[in-house]
C-alpha positions as CSV (number, residue, x, y, z in Angstrom):
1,X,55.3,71.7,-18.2
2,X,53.7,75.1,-18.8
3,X,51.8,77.2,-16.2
4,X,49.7,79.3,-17.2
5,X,46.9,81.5,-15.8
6,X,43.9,83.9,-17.2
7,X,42.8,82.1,-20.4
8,X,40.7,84.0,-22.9
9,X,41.4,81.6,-25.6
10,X,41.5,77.9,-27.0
11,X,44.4,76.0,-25.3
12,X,46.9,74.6,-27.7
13,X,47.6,71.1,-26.1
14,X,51.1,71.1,-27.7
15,X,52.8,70.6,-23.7
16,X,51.7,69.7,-20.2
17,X,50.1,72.0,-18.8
18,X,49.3,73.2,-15.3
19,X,46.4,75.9,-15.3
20,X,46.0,78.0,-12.8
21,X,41.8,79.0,-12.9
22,X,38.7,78.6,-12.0
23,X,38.1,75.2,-14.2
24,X,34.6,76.0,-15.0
25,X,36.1,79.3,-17.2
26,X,38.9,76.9,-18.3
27,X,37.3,73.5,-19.9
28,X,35.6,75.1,-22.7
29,X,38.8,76.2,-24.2
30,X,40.3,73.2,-24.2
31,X,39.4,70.7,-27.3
32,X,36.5,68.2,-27.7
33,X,37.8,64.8,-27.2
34,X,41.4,65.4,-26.2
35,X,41.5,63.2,-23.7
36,X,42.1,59.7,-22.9
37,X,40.9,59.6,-19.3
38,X,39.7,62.1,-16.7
39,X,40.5,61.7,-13.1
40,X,38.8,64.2,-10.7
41,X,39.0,64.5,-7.0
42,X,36.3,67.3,-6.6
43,X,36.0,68.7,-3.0
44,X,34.1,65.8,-0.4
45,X,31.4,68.1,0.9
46,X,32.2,67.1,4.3
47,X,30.7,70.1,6.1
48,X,34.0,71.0,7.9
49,X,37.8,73.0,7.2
50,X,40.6,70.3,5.6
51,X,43.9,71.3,7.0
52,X,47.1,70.0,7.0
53,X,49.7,71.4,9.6
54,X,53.6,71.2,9.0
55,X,55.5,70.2,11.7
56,X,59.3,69.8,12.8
57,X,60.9,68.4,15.7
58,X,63.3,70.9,17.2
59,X,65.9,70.1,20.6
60,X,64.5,71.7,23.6
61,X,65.6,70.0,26.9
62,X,61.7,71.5,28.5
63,X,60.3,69.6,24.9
64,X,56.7,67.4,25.4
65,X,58.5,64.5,23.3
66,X,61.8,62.1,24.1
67,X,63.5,60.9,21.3
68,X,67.0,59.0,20.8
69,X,69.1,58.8,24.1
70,X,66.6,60.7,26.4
71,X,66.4,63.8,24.0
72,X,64.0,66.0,24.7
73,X,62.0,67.8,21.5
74,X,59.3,69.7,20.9
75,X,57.3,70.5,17.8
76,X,56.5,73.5,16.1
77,X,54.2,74.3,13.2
78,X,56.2,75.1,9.8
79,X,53.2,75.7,7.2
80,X,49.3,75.2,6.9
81,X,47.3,74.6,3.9
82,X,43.6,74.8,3.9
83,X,40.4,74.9,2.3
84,X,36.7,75.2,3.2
85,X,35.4,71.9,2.1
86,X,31.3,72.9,1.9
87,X,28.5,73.0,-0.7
88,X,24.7,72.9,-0.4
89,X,24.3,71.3,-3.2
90,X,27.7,69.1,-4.8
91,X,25.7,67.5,-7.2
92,X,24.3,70.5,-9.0
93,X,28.1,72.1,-8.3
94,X,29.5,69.7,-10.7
95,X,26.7,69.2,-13.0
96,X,28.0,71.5,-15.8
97,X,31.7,70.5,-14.7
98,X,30.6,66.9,-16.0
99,X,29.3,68.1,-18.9
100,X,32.6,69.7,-19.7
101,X,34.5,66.5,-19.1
102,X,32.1,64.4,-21.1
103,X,32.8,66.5,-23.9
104,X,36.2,66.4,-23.7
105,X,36.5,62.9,-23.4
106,X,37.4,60.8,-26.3
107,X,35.1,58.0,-27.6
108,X,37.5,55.5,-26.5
109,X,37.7,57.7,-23.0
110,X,37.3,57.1,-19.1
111,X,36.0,59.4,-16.6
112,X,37.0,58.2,-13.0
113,X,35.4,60.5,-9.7
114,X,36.7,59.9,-6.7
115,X,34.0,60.7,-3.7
116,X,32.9,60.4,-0.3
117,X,30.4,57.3,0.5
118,X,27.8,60.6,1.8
119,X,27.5,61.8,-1.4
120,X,29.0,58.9,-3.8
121,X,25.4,57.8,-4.2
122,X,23.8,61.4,-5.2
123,X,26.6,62.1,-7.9
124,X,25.9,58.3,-9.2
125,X,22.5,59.6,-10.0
126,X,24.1,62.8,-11.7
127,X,26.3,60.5,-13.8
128,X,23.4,58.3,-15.1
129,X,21.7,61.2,-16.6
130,X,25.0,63.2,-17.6
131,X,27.0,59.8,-19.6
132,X,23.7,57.4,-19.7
133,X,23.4,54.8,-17.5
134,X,24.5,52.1,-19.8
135,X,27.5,53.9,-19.4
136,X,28.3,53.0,-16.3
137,X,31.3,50.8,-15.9
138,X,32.6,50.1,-12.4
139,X,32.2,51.5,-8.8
140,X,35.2,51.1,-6.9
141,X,36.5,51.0,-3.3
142,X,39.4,52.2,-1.9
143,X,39.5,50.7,1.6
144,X,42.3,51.8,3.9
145,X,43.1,51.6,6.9
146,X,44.7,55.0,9.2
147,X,42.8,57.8,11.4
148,X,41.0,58.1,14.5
149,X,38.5,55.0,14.6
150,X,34.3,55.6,15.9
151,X,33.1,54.2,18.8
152,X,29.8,55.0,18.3
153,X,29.5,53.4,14.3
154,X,31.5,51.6,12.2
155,X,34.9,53.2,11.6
156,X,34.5,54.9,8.2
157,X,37.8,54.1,5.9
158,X,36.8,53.8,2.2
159,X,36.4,56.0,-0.6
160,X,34.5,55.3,-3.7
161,X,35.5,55.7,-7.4
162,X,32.8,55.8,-9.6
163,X,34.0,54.7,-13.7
164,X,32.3,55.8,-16.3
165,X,32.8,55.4,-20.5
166,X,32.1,57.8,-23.4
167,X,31.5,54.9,-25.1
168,X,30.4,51.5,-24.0
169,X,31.2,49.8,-27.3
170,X,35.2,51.5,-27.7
171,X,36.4,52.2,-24.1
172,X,39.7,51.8,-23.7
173,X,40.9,49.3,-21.0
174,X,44.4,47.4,-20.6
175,X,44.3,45.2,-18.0
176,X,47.4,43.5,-19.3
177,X,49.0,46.8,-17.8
178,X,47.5,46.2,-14.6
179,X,49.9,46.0,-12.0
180,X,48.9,42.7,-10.0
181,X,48.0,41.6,-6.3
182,X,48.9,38.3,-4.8
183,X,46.6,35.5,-4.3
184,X,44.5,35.4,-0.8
185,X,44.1,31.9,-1.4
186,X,47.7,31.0,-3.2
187,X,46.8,27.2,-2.3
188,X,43.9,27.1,-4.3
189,X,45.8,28.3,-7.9
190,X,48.7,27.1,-9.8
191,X,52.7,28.3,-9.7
192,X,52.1,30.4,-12.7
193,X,49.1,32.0,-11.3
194,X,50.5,32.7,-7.8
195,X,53.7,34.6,-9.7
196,X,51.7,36.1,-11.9
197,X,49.2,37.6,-9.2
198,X,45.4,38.3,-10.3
199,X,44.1,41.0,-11.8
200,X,42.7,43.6,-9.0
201,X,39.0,43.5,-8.4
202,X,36.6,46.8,-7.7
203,X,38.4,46.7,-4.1
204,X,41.4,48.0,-3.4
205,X,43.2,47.9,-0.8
206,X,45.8,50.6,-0.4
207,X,47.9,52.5,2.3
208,X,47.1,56.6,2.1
209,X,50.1,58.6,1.7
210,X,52.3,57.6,4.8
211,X,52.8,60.7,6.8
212,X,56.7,60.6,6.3
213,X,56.7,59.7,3.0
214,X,58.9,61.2,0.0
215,X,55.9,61.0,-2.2
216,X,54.0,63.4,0.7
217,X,53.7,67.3,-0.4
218,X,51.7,68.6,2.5
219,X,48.4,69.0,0.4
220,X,45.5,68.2,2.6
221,X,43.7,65.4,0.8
222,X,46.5,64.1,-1.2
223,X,46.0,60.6,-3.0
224,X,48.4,57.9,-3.4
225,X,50.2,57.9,-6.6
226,X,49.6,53.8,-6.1
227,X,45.9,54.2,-7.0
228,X,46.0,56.7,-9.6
229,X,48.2,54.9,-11.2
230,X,46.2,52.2,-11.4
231,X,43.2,54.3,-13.3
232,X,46.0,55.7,-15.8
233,X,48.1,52.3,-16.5
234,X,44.3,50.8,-17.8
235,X,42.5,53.6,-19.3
236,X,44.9,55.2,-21.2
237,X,47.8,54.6,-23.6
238,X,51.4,56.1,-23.7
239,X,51.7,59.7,-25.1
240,X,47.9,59.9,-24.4
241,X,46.4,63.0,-22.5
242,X,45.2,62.8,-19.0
243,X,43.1,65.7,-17.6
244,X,42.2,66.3,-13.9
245,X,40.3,70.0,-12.8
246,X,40.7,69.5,-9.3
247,X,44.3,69.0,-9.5
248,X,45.2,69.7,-5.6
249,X,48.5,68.5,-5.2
250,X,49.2,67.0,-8.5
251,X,49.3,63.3,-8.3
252,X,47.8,62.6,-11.3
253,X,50.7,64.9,-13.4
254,X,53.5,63.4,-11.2
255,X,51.9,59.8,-12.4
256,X,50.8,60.7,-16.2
257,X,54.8,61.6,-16.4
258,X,56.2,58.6,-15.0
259,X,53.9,56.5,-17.4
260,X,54.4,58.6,-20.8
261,X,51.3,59.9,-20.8
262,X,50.4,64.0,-21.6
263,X,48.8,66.0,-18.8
264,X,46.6,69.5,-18.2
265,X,46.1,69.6,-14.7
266,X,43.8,72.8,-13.2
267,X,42.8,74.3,-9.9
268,X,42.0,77.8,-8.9
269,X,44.0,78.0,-5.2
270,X,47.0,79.3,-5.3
271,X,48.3,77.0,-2.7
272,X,47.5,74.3,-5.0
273,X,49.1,75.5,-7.9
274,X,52.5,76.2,-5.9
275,X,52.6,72.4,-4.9
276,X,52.1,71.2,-8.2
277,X,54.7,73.3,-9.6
278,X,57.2,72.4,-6.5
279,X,55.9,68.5,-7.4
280,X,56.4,69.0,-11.4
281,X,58.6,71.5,-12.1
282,X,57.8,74.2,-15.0
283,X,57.7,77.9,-16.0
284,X,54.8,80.5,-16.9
285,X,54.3,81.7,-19.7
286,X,55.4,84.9,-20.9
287,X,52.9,87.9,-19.2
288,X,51.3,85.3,-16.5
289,X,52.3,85.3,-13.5
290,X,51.7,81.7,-11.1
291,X,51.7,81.8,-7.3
292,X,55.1,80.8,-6.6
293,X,55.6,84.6,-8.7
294,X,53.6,86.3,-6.4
């Protein structure tokens, strides 16, 4: 994987790449209709900081927690990583940023955008105009289940993927490559069927990164590989290129990888760059000079 910072060129997409830059200035150099699929996680608009503190147990006999045999611990903050997570307007933020990735997009290509349900229905609205509504192929939910819970409404714990198609007539989708769920009603199909599994529907139902997990890098709103991998394995084929410019900790690299599939992945914080290299491994090129340099 290459890192590589400061483009004033055309990007050559002769190796993965992780760019380091404002993707705005970035997407125009890169090639029209590259790509297999687009994945973006663009910034939730939720109005408030998203932080995510380090911690570490450490002996003290005066420690607030007990652990194995009466141990006293307490815990201590290793590392933060955060970001202001506010816009006025998200929709007309990512306007020409969907441009970009409708250009880039090959005819047979997917763009997936992964939102909040406050402003899931506002960027629908931007994606009908931007791709054409008959364009439109799926809104999905991912529905978990982990955080404080409301007393006051209903506990909010989905996020909503909205899928849409360069093409409607030559999308690419293999849903043979699917991986499948079991049966919630295994009585009601055959023995084939209920070792087979069926075919996930536009609900999925999947655990967030558990908190002392090996996959876990400390990014604040990392995805589960589990659900990206999802989007990759059926909308794109092996040794094809998958783009994501909002590439915060680098899921969708650490997944294109482990499927033989190409990756660029950008951001413009430096935090998240240094993650995705410590994820992915890879060196700058010669006369840049990446966070982890700094």
């Amino acid at each position: 994987m290459r890192v590589v910072q400061d483009i004033t060129s055309s990007l050559a997409l002769d190796d993965d790449l992780l760019v380091w830059g404002e993707n705005l200035a970035i997407l125009p150099r890169l090639p029209d209709g590259a790509f297999d699929m687009v994945y973006i996680d663009p910034p939730f608009n939720t109005g408030h900081d998203q932080v995510r503190a380090t911690l570490r147990a450490v002996a003290d006999p005066d420690g607030e927690r007990t652990g194995f045999a009466g141990r006293r611990y307490r815990t201590e903050e290793v590392g933060r990583m955060s970001y202001a997570d506010r816009f006025d307007d998200l929709p007309a933020y990512l306007a020409p940023r969907l441009r970009e990735a409708r250009r880039l997009l090959a005819d047979h290509g997917t763009l997936y955008v992964h939102l909040d349900p406050r402003e899931s229905h506002y960027v629908k609205v931007l994606l009908d105009e931007t791709f054409g509504r008959e364009c439109f192929l799926n809104e999905l939910i991912w529905a978990y289940d982990y955080g404080a819970k409301a007393r006051r409404r209903w506990p909010a714990k989905h996020d909503v993927i909205l899928v849409y198609v360069k093409d409607p007539d030559r999308y690419w989708f293999d849903d043979a490559e699917v991986d499948r769920e079991p049966y919630m009603s295994p009585g009601l199909v055959t023995p084939e069927q209920r070792a087979r599994g069926k075919r996930p529907t536009d609900v999925w139902w999947h655990t967030i990164v558990p908190t002392s997990g090996h996959e876990r890098t400390g990014y604040p709103t990392q995805k589960p590989a589990g659900i990206v991998r999802r989007m990759v394995t059926a909308s794109s084929r092996p040794g094809g290129w998958c783009l994501d410019f909002f590439a915060g900790s680098g899921t969708l690299g650490a997944v294109a990888r482990e499927l033989d599939r190409r990756f660029v992945l950008v951001d413009a914080s430096p935090e998240a760059v240094e993650v995705c290299e410590r994820r992915l491994g890879g060196g700058a090129t010669p006369g840049s000079q990446t966070p982890a340099a700094r």
